[in-house]
Structures are given as structure tokens and as C-alpha cells.
C-alpha positions, 0 to 999 in steps of 0.5 A, spaced: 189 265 521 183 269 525 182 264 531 174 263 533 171 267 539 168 262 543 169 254 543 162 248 545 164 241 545 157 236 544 153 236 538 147 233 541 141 239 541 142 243 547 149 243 543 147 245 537 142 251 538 147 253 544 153 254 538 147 257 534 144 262 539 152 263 541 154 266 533 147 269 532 149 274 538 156 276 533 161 271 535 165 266 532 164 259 534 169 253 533 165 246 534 167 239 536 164 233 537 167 225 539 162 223 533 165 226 526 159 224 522 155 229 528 159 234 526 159 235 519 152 233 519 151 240 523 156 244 518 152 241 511 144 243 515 144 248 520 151 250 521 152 252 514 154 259 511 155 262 519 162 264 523 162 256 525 168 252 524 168 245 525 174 241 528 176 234 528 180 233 534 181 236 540 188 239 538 185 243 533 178 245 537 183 248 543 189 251 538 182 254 533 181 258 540 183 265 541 186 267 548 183 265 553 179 261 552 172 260 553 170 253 552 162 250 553 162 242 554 155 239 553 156 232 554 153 228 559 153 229 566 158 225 571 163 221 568 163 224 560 165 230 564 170 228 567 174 225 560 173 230 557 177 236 561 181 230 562 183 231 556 183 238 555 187 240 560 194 238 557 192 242 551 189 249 556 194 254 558 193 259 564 187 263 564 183 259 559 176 257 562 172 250 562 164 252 563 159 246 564 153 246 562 149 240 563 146 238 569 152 236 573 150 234 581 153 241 584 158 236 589 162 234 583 162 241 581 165 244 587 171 238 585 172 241 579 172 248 580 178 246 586 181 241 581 182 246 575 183 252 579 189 250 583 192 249 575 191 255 574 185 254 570 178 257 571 171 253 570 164 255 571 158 250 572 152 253 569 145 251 569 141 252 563 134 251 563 130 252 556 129 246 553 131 245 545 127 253 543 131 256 549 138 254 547 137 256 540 132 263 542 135 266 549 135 261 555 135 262 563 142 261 565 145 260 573 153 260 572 157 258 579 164 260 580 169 265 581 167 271 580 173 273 576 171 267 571 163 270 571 166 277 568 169 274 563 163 270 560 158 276 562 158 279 554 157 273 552 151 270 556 147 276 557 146 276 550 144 269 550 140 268 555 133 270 555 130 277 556 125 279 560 122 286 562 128 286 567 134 284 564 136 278 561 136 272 564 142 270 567 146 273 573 152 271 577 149 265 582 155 265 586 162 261 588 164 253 586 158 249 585 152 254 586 149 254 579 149 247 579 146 247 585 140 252 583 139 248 577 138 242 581 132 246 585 130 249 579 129 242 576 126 239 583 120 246 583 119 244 576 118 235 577 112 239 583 110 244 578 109 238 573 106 232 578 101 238 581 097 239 573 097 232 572 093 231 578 089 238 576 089 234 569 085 228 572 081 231 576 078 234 571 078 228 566 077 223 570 073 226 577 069 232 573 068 228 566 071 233 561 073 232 554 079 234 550 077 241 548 074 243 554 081 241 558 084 246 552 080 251 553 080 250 561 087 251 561 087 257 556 083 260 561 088 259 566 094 261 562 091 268 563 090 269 569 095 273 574 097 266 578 098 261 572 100 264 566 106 259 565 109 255 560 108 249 563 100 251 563 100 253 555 104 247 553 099 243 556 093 247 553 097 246 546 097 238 548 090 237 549 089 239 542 094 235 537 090 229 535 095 222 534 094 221 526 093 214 526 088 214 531 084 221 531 084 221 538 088 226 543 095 223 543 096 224 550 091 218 550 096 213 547 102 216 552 104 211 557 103 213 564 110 212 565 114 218 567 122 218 566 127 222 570 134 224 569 136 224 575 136 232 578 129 231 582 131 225 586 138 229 588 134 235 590 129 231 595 137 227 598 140 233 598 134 237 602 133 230 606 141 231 609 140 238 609 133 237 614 129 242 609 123 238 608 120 239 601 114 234 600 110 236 595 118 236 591 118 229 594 111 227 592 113 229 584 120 224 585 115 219 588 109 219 584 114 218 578 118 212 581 110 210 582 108 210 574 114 206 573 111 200 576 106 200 570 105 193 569 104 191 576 098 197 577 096 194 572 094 187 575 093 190 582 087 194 579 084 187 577 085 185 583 084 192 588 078 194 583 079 201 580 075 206 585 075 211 581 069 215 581 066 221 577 064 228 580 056 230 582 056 236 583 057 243 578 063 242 574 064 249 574 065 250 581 069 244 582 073 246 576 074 253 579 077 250 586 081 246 582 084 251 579 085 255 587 088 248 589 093 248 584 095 256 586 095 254 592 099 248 591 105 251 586 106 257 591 107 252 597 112 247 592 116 254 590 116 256 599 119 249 599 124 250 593 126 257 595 127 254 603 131 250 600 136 255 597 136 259 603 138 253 607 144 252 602 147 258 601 148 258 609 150 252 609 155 252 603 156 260 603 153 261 597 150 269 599 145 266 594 140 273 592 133 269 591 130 275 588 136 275 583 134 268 582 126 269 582 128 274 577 132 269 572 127 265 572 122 269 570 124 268 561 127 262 558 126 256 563 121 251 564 118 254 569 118 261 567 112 263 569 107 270 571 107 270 578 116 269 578 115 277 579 111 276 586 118 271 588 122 277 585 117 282 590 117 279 595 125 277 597 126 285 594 122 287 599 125 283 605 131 278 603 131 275 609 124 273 609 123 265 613 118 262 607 115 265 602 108 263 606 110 269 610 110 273 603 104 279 605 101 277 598 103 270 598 099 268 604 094 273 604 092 268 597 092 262 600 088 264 607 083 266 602 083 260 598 084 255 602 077 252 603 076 251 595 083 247 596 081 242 602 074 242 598 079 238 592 083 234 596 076 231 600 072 230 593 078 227 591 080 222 596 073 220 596 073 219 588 079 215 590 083 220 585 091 220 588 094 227 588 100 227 592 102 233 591 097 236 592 096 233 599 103 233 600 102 242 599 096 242 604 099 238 609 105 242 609 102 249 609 098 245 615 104 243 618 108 249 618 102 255 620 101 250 627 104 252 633 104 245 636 105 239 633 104 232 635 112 231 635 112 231 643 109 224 643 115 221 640 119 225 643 116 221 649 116 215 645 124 216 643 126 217 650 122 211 653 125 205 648 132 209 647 134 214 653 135 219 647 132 225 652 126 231 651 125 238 653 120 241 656 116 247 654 116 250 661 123 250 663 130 250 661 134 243 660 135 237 658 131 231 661 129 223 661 124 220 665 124 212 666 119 211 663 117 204 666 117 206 673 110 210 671 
């Protein structure tokens, strides 16, 4: 009996399309899911007449695999990962390979690859990003592990993913837990890119007073342009056009401004806080969420603060110009944060990461695919050691250039009283990274005058402590 190429285990939708995406490329694929009713659910619908096989148990989902193995677990992060290579492991043999594609946190990763490893069993932990569409149609892949254990999956992944102008979307990240941790950035660059439109979205809405179909046709502009074309600027064009049918008012409207999170956004701001890396617009995306939740105490607070929520008096269509060079300046300081971060990380964990390689991934099937990944790609090409993307000639030529209409957003903002976290959280950092002297002499005294923890000095070598009460 013919042994089937490649193994998933998980039938929710990633699972699905993924097995699908996997045998439209030409291999056969057996499939498991804990839930039979799932599985024969996929086999009489989508799966039906393709080089799928169902399998009912994880004896015979193992024994349908032709050696080695290449078994894909899409189940839930954490714990469900660990009972399920728990339960493979005794029916695995040398050489076989476990690969996980869910949004594991990178350290678990890295306990997994030296736990499996050391039996003689290879494991990848791989990113995926895409979404529903990107699964089934081509995805931005970050495997981690070894890379003999890369070389074995490479056929099959760089037909999978996502392909762009440069290649497909997919490349060796590096060893142990470094896909994962490239997703988590991945995720954490996406939480700032999201928060950083809904603040451009209210401003526009509810500062500069425009309605659904000019918000479309703003945001269709914008996805034209060099700096913004992005899916997550096309899908929200599209969103300001579907009408709720009961209502026949935008359904946007009647969604409850209360953001959810799994989890990789507020691991990406804890992982950059122990790593001293500051990424605050990242922060600010986490935080505006974890604020939205509260909705039934905002609610009664603005009875009793008063809305102060005021509306734009000036020309609309300069104001939303600035807006959109606000939101470009933004982005490019929330991804200088993100890549700062990777470059950290992969001396920290000697990942070598390439953060042109990993720009260009990102550059097809992701969520925050978008136009100006090239730039990224460009400019860690042309110098891989760059500090920060800020120091980019291209990047930091654009924002030295549009920095007024940024400050000039933030100012009508404030006195609108329209929070914009993110995009206050994106100017301060550039502010604070450009300035040769901050104000961290002041409490440096201050740590020194209350708990001896001693300063340096700008005009002599040493460390010192002054008795500060002797003054």
C-alpha cells in the first residue's frame, strides 16, 4: 500500500487549507484530527477526490507516512503542543520530523528542539502568517531549527509559500527557536501596524468628519501609493464598504470596540522589555487593546469625564494628507522598532538572523505584507549592520521631510482630544532616538541621591557618588 508524503495533524482552518495548499502543490497528504466527525467532515467537502487520506488514530496517521517522516501539528499553542509530540514520540522512529506551525513562544520552541533532538528526532517550529487565504494560497513561512532539518522540508515549503518578484516566501531563519521568535515580532510589527490605521481611521472619522464612502476612497488612494500599499490598507478600504444587512448602515459601526489578542503582541513587548530594546509604539498597540477591553467602565467614565471630542476646522484635505504622512512616518518607526528588536535577538541567542531575508519574506502572503518591504529588504542588503532603520538614507530622508505634517497631527489631535498612542508613541521615539542628550542625567542624580547606585560623567572617565546631602 502507497505511503502518503507528508503528514498535518489539526483540522481546524489553518489546518485545512494548509493540507490543501500542501497537496495542490503534488504531494499526498494524510490527515488526523482528535475529533473524527472533523475529519470526515473535511473528507466528504473540501477534501473530497484529492491525494488526501483520512486517519483515525495516531497509530495509523504515523504507520500511513512514508520515511522520514514530515509531520505538521496545527493545534493550539502551549500545552496541546506538548500532548501531542507526547504522543507521537513512541510511534516516531530516527529521522522522522515534527514541524509546529502554530504560534508557539519561541522558548518553548527551543525546549522542544533539545528534547526531541536529543532522541534522535528532528523539529521545526515554523511561523506561519496569512491567514485563512494565505494558508490555502501560498503563506509567508519562518522555519527554525536545524538546518539539516530545513533541507528536508525546503521542496515542499518553497512551493507552498507565497511567491513574489524575488522568490518564494520562505527561508531558512535560523537554529532552535528562531522562526518562532521572528513571528512573534511579526505579529508584534502587525498589533503597531493595526492600532496605527485605527488611529488614522478616527482621526479622519471622527476629527475631519468623513463618511464611510470617502473613508473607502482615502484608503484606496492610499493603497496606491509607494508608502502604503499594504493589505492591511486594502482590507480596510474594503471594510468601509460592507453594509450590515439588517441595519444598512456600515458594519463597522455595529462592531464592538473591544480588541482581542492571543497573546504574541504582549510576548513581544515582555520579550523587548528583558531584552532593553524599547519598542513603544509596539507597546502602545498591546496597551490601547488591553484599554478597549474596559468597555463598560469607558462607557460610564465618559458620563462622568465628558467626551471632549471635537471636530477639525480647518481644510479636510490637507489635514487628511498629513494624516497620511503621519501614519508613513509611523509605520516606518513601529518596523525600525521591530527589526532593532531581531537585530538584538540574534546576538543574544545567536540566531545570525538575515533582516534582509526576513524584510523579503514578508514581502507576499503575510499580514503585513505590504509595498515598502522592499525598502527594509534595500536597505539591510546595502548595509547589514545597519543600527536602526531610521539611519536608512531613504528612510530617514522621508521622515526629516515630513515630520511637520506628523507633529501637525499629533498637536490637532491632542487638542481634539482623539488619543493616538501609537502615533505619539512613534514620534516621541524618533524624538528621543535623534537627540544626543536626554534628560536621564536628572535621574541618574536622583537614583544616586536616594540609593548610592553611583553615575558617570560626560567629562572624565570613572564611576562616582556624591553625598548629595552635604550640598
Amino acid at each position: 500500500m502507497s505511503q502518503q508524503q507528508f503528514g498535518l495533524i489539526g483540522l481546524a482552518v489553518m489546518g485545512e487549507n494548509l493540507a490543501l495548499n500542501v497537496e495542490s502543490r503534488g504531494y499526498s497528504v494524510a490527515v488526523y484530527n482528535r475529533t473524527q466527525a472533523k475529519t470526515d467532515a473535511f473528507m466528504e467537502n473540501r477534501a473530497q477526490g484529492k491525494q488526501v487520506k483520512p486517519t483515525y488514530s495516531l497509530e495509523e496517521f504515523v504507520g500511513s507516512l512514508e520515511r522520514p517522516r514530515k509531520i505538521l501539528i496545527m493545534v493550539k499553542a502551549g500545552s496541546p503542543v506538548d500532548k501531542v509530540i507526547e504522543q507521537l514520540k513512541p510511534l516516531l522512529e530516527p529521522g522522522d520530523m515534527i514541524i509546529d506551525g502554530g504560534n508557539s513562544l519561541y522558548e518553548d520552541t527551543e525546549r522542544r528542539v533539545n528534547e526531541l533532538e536529543a532522541e534522535n528526532l528532528r523539529f521545526i517550529g515554523m511561523g506561519v502568517s496569512g491567514g485563512e487565504e494565505g494558508a490555502l494560497h501560498g503563506p509567508s513561512l519562518m522555519p527554525g531549527g536545524s538546518k539539516a532539518a530545513y533541507e528536508a522540508i525546503e521542496p515542499i515549503v518553497t512551493k507552498i509559500a507565497a511567491q513574489v518578484d524575488d522568490g518564494p516566501c520562505v527561508t531558512y531563519i535560523g537554529p532552535r527557536g528562531s522562526g518562532h521568535y521572528v513571528k512573534m515580532v511579526h505579529n508584534g510589527i502587525e498589533y503597531g501596524d493595526m492600532q496605527l490605521i485605527a488611529e488614522a481611521y478616527d482621526l479622519l472619522k471622527n476629527g475631519a468628519g468623513l463618511n464611510y464612502q470617502q473613508l473607502h476612497e482615502v484608503f484606496q488612494e492610499w493603497n496606491q501609493t509607494e508608502e502604503l500599499n499594504s493589505f492591511l490598507i486594502e482590507i480596510t478600504a474594503d471594510i468601509f464598504t460592507k453594509m450590515d444587512p439588517e441595519t444598512k448602515e456600515p458594519l463597522v459601526e455595529k462592531i464592538l470596540d473591544a480588541a482581542g489578542q492571543k497573546g504574541t503582541g504582549r510576548w513581544t513587548v515582555v520579550n523587548a522589555l528583558e531584552m532593553g530594546i524599547p519598542i513603544p509604539t509596539i507597546t502602545a498597540a498591546v496597551n490601547a487593546r488591553i484599554t478597549s477591553s474596559f468597555k463598560e467602565e469607558r462607557v460610564a467614565a465618559a458620563k462622568e469625564l465628558s467626551d471632549a471630542t471635537g471636530k477639525y476646522e480647518g481644510n479636510v484635505k490637507e489635514f487628511t494628507n498629513k494624516v497620511r504622512d503621519a501614519l508613513y512616518c509611523s509605520k516606518i518607526c513601529s518596523y525600525a522598532q521591530g527589526m532593532a528588536l531581531l537585530a538584538a535577538a540574534s546576538k543574544e541567542f545567536e540566531y545570525n538572523l538575515n533582516l534582509s531575508e526576513t524584510a523579503r519574506i514578508w514581502k507576499g502572503g503575510c499580514i503585513i505584507r505590504a509595498g515598502f518591504l522592499d525598502k527594509i529588504k534595500r536597505a539591510y542588503q546595502d548595509n547589514p549592520d545597519l543600527p536602526n532603520l531610521l539611519l536608512a538614507p531613504e528612510f530617514k530622508e522621508t521622515i526629516l521631510q515630513r515630520q511637520q505634517a506628523w507633529r501637525d497631527v499629533l498637536a490637532t489631535a491632542n487638542q481634539l482630544g482623539i488619543p493616538v498612542p501609537a502615533f505619539s508613541a512613534s514620534l516621541d521615539y524618533f524624538d528621543s532616538y535623534r537627540r544626543a542628550r536626554l534628560p536621564q542625567n536628572l535621574t541618574q542624580a536622583q537614583r544616586d541621591y536616594f540609593g548610592a547606585h553611583t553615575y558617570q560623567r560626560v567629562d572624565k572617565e570613572g564611576t562616582f557618588h556624591t553625598d548629595w546631602m552635604k550640598l
